[in-house]
C-alpha positions as CSV (number, residue, x, y, z in Angstrom):
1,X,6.0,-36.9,13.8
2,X,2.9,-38.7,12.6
3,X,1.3,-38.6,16.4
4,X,2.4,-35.2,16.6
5,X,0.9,-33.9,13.5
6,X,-2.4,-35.9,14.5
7,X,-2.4,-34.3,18.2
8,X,-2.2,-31.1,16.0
9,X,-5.3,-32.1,14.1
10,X,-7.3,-32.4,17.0
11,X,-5.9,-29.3,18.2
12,X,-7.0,-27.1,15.3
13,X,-8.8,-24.0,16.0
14,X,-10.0,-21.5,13.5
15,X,-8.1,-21.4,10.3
16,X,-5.3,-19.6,9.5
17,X,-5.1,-15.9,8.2
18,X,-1.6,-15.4,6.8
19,X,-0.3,-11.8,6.4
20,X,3.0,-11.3,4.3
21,X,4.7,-10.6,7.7
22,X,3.8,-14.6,9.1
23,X,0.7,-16.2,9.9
24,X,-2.6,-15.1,12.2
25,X,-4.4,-17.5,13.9
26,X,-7.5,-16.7,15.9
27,X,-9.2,-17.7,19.0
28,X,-11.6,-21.0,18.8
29,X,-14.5,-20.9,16.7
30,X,-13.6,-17.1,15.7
31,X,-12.5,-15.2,12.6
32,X,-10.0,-12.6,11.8
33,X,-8.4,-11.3,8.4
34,X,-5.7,-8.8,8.0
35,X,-7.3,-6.2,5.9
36,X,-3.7,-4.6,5.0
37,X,-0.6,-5.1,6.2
38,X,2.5,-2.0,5.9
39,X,5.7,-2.4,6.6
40,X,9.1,-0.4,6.8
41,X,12.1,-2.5,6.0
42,X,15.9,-0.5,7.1
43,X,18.8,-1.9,5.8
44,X,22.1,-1.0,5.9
45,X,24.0,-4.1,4.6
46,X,25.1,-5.6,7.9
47,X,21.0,-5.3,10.1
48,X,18.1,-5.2,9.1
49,X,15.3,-3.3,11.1
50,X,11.3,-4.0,10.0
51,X,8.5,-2.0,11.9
52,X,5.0,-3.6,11.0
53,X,1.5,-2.3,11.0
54,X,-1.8,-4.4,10.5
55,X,-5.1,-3.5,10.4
56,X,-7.6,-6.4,11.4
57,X,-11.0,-7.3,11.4
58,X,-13.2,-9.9,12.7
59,X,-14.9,-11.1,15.9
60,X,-12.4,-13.0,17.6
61,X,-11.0,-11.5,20.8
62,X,-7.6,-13.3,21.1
63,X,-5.1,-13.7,18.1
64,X,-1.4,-15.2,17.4
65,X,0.9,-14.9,14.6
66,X,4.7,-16.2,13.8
67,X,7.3,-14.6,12.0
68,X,10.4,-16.0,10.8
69,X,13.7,-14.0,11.3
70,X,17.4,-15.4,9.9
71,X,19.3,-14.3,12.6
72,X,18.5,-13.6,16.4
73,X,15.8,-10.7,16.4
74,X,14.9,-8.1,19.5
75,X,11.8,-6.4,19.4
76,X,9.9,-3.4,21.2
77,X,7.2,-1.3,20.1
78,X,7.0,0.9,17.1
79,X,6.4,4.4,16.9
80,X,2.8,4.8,15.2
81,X,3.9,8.4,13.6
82,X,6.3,6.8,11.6
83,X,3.6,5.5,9.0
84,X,2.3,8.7,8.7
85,X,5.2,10.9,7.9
86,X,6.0,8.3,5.1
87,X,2.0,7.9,3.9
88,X,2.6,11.7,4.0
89,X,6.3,11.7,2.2
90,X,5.2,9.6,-0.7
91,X,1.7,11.5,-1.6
92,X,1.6,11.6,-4.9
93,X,1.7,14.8,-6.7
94,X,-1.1,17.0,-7.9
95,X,-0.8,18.8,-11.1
96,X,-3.7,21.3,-12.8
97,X,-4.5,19.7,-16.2
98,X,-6.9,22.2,-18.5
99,X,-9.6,21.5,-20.7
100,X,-11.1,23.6,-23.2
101,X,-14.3,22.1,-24.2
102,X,-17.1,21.0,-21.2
103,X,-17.3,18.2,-20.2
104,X,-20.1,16.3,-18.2
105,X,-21.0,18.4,-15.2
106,X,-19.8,21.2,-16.9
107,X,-22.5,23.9,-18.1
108,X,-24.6,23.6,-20.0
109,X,-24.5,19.7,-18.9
110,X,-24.5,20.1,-15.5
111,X,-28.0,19.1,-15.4
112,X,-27.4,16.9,-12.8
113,X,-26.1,17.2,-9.2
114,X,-22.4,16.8,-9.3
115,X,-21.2,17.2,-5.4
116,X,-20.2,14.4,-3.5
117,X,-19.0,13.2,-0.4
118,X,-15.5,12.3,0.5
119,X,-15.2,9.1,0.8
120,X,5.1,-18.0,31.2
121,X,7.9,-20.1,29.7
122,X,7.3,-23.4,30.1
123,X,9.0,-26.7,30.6
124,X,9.6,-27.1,26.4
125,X,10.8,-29.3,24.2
126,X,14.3,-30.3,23.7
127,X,14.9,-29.4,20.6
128,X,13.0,-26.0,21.1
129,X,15.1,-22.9,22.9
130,X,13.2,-20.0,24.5
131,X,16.0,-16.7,24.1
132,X,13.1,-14.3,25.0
133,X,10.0,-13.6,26.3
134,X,8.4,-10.3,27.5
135,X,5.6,-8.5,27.6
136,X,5.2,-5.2,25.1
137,X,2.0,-3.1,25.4
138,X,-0.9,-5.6,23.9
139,X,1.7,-8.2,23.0
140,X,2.7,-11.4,24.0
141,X,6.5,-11.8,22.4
142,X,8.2,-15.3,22.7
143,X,11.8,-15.2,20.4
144,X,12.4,-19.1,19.8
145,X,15.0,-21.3,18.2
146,X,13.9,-25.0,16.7
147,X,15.5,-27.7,15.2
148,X,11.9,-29.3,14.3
149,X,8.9,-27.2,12.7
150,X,6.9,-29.9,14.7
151,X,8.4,-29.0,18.2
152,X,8.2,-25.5,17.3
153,X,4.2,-26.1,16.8
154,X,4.1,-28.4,20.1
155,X,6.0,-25.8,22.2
156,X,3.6,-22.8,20.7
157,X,0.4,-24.9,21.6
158,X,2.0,-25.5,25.1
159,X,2.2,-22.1,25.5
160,X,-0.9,-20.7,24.3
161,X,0.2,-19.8,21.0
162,X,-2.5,-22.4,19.1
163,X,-1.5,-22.7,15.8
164,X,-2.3,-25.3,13.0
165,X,-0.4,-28.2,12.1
166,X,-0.2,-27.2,8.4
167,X,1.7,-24.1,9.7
168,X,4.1,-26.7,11.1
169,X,5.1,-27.8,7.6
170,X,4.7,-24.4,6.1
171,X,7.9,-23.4,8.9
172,X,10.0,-26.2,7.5
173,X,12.2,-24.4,5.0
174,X,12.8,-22.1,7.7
175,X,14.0,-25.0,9.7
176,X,16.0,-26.5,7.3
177,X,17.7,-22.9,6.9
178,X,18.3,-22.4,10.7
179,X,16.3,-19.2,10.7
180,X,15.0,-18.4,14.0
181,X,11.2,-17.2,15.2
182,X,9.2,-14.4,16.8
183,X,6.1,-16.1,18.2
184,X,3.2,-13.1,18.8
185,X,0.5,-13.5,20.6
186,X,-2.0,-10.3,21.2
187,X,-3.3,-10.0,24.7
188,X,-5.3,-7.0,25.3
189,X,-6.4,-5.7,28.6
190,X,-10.4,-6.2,27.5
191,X,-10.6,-9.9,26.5
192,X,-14.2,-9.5,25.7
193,X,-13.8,-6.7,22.6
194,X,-13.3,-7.9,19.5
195,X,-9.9,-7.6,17.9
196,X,-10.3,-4.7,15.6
197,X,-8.7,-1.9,13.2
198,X,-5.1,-0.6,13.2
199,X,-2.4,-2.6,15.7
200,X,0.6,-0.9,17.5
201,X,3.2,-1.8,15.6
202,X,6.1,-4.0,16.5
203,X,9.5,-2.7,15.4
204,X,12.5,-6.0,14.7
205,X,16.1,-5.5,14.1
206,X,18.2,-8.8,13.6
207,X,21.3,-9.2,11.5
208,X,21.1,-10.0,8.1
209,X,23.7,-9.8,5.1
210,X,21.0,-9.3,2.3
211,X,17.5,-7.3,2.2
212,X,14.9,-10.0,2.9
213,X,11.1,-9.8,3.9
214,X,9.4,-12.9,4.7
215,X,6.6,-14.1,2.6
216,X,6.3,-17.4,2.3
217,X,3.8,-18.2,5.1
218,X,1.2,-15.8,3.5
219,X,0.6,-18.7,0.6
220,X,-1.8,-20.1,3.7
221,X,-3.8,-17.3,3.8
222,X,-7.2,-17.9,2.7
223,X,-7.7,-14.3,1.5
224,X,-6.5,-12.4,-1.0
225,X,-3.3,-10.5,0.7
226,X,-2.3,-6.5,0.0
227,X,1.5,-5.4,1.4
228,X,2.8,-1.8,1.6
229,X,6.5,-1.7,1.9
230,X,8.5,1.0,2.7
231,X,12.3,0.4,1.9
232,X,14.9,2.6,3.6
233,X,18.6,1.3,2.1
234,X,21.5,3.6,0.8
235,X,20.3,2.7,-2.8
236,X,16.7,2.5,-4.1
237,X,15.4,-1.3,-4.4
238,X,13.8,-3.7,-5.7
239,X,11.8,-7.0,-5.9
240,X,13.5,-9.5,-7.3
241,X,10.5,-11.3,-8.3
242,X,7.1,-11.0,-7.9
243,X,7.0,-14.1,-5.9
244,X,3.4,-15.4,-7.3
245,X,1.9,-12.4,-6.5
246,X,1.1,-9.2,-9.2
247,X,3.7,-7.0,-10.6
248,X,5.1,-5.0,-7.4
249,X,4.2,-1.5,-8.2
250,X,6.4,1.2,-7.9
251,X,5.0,4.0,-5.3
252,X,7.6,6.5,-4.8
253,X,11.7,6.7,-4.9
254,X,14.1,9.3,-3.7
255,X,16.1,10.4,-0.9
256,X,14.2,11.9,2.3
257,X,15.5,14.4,4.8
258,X,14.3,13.8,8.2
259,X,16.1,16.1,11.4
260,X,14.0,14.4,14.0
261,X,11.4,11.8,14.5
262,X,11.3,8.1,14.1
263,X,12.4,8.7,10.2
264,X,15.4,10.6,11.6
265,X,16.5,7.3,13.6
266,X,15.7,5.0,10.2
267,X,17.9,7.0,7.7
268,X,20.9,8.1,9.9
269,X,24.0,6.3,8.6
270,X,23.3,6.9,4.6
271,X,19.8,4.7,4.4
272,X,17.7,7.8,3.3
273,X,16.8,6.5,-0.3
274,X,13.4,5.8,0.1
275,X,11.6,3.2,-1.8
276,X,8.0,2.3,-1.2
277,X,6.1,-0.4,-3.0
278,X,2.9,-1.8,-3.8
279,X,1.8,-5.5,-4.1
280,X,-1.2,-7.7,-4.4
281,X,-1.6,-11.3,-3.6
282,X,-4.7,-12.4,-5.6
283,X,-4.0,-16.2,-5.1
284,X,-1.8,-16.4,-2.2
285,X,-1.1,-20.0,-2.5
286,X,0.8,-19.4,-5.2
287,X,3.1,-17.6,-3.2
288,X,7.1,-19.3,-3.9
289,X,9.0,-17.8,-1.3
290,X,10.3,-14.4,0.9
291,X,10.9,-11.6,-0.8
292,X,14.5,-10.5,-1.3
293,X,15.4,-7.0,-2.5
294,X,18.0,-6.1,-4.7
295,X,19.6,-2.6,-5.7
296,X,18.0,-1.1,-8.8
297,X,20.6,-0.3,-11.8
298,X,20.4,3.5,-11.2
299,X,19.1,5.7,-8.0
300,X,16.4,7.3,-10.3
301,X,13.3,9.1,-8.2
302,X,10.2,8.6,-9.1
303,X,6.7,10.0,-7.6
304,X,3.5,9.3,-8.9
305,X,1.6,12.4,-10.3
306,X,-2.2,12.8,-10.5
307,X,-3.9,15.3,-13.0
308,X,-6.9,17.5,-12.1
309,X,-8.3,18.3,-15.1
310,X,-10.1,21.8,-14.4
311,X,-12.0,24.0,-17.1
312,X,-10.1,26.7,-18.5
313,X,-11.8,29.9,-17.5
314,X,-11.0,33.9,-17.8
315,X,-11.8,35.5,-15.0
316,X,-14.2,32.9,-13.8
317,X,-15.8,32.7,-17.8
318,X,-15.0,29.5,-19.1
319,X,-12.5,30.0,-22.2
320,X,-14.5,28.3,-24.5
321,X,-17.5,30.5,-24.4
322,X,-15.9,33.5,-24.6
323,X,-14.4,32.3,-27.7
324,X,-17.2,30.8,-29.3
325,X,-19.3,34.4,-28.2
326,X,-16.6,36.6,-29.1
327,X,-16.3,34.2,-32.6
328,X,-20.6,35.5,-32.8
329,X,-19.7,39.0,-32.0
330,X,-17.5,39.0,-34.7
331,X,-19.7,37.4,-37.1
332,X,-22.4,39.5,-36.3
333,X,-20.2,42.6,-36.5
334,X,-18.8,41.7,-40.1
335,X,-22.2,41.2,-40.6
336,X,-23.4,44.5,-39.8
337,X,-20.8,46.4,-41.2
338,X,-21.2,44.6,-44.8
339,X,-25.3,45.7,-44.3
340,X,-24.6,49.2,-43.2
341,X,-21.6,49.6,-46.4
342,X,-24.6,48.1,-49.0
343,X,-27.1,49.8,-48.2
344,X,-25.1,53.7,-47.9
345,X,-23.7,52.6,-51.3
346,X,-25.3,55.1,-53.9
347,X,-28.2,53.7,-56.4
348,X,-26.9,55.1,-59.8
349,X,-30.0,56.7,-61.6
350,X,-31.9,54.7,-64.1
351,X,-30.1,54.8,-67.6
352,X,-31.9,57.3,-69.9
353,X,-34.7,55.4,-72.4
354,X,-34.1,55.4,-75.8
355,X,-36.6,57.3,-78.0
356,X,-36.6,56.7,-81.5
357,X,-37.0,60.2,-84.0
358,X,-40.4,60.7,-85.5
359,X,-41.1,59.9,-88.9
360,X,-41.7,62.0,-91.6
């Protein structure tokens, strides 16, 4: 093990960019970083289906990542549209909020301008077992077995798929629990552009008694890490922990009607209760484990709602000065009226002068 993990060593290419799905690994003397990674986990207690997205960015023209799986996986390509009829499904809601007083940019203190812009197999190692390999689209997919997170490393830089020897240990608990592995490597037709933007996704199914979504190689990332996860179970989910990461946020929860599409496929057979989440990785070395998702106490929706506060106007007046001019006119009027009633008001004549009578 000790020659194996030094042959490693001197192997080493660039280092490793986990993503909460497994670890990236670019070409020699290149970088790459998953920017964001979203996911859509099915489960229906029995299989478990994941279709993964990442969006990348860096100049190296080759890349590899590794995902565990617990059970025997198959794999083919996603379907692209699925993302955005959930980005769309889960939109939060916008509600009209009015003010009655201005506010900055409101006249009179819109002084300023307000607009703005919108933003091949090989021979192997013996206690490594090759149950796959094809080709799919810009992917390179090898599904593998090991009894040793050292062969498994070996085998992969045998085959092309370079990876470091700390990724070796990293895969050991997955060993230990006989879990098995998709090995990814990309291989575009234009090796000499840079790998770049939003991947096809890869869509996984592979049995699996409890919700699971594997995190724990994402503690090697040297970036902070962002995950988007879509759940699709018959009940809505949950984190069970936050696994070293921040408090998962809560995007949206509820059922979701689909009649055709690659949602339709995803929540036939009563997993329609949508649950999409939102979690940050700050520190990713402090990452403790996979995730594992457990039903919530209740099957309460939820969607996040955004207020647009907006001027209360009257006809296109704003409220507030018609109130504060009508509040004037009145003044003004009682005003006038009290005038107009003084000065009509009769002036009583003078009261007569008192003349004493003459003396005498």
């Amino acid at each position: 093990m000790t020659a194996l993990l030094a042959l490693q060593v001197g192997s080493l290419i660039a280092p490793a960019y986990a993503c909460g799905c497994g670890a990236m690994v670019p070409d020699r003397d290149r970088h790459v970083s998953v920017g964001r990674e979203m996911s859509v986990v099915r489960w229906d207690g029995r299989q478990e289906q994941i279709v993964m997205r990442l969006t990348v960015a860096g100049d190296a023209r080759t890349a590899a990542w590794i995902m565990p799986v617990p059970h025997r996986a198959t794999v083919k390509l996603g379907d692209s549209a699925l993302f955005d009829t959930l980005g769309t499904t889960t939109e939060p809601e916008h509600r009209t909020r009015p003010y009655f007083w201005p506010r900055d940019g409101d006249w009179p203190f819109d002084d300023t301008d307000t607009s703005s812009a919108a933003p091949g197999d090989g021979a192997g190692s013996s206690s490594v077992n090759v149950v796959g390999r094809e080709r799919l689209g810009p992917f390179d997919v090898a599904r593998l077995t090991a009894s040793d997170s050292g062969a498994l490393g070996d085998w992969l830089s045998d085959n092309g798929f370079r990876l470091p020897a700390r990724l070796d240990r990293a895969l050991q608990p997955y060993v230990d629990q006989g879990w098995e592995y998709v090995a990814i490597r990309l291989a575009p037709e234009n090796k000499e552009t840079p790998l770049g933007g939003t991947l096809d996704p890869l869509h996984l199914t592979f049995a699996s008694d409890t919700l699971v979504y594997p995190m724990r190689l994402s503690r090697l990332a040297q970036n902070p890490q962002s995950l988007g996860l879509y759940v699709l179970a018959a009940h809505r989910m949950e984190p069970s922990s936050a696994i070293g990461g921040s408090a998962p946020q809560l995007v949206y929860a509820g059922r979701v009607k689909a009649k055709s599409g690659p949602l339709a496929a995803l929540t036939s057979g009563g997993t329609d209760f949508l649950t999409a989440i939102d979690q940050e990785f700050p520190v990713p070395s402090r990452i403790s484990g996979d995730h594992e998702l457990r039903r919530t106490a209740g099957d309460a929706t939820y969607r996040r709602v955004i207020y647009d506060d907006e001027l209360l106007t009257v006809a296109g007046v704003p409220a507030w000065l018609l109130t504060v001019g009508g509040a004037l006119a009145l003044v003004i009027v009682v005003v006038t009226v009290i005038a107009v009633r003084v000065r009509r008001r009769p002036i009583p004549p003078p009261p007569p002068v008192y003349a004493p009578p003459p003396i005498g």
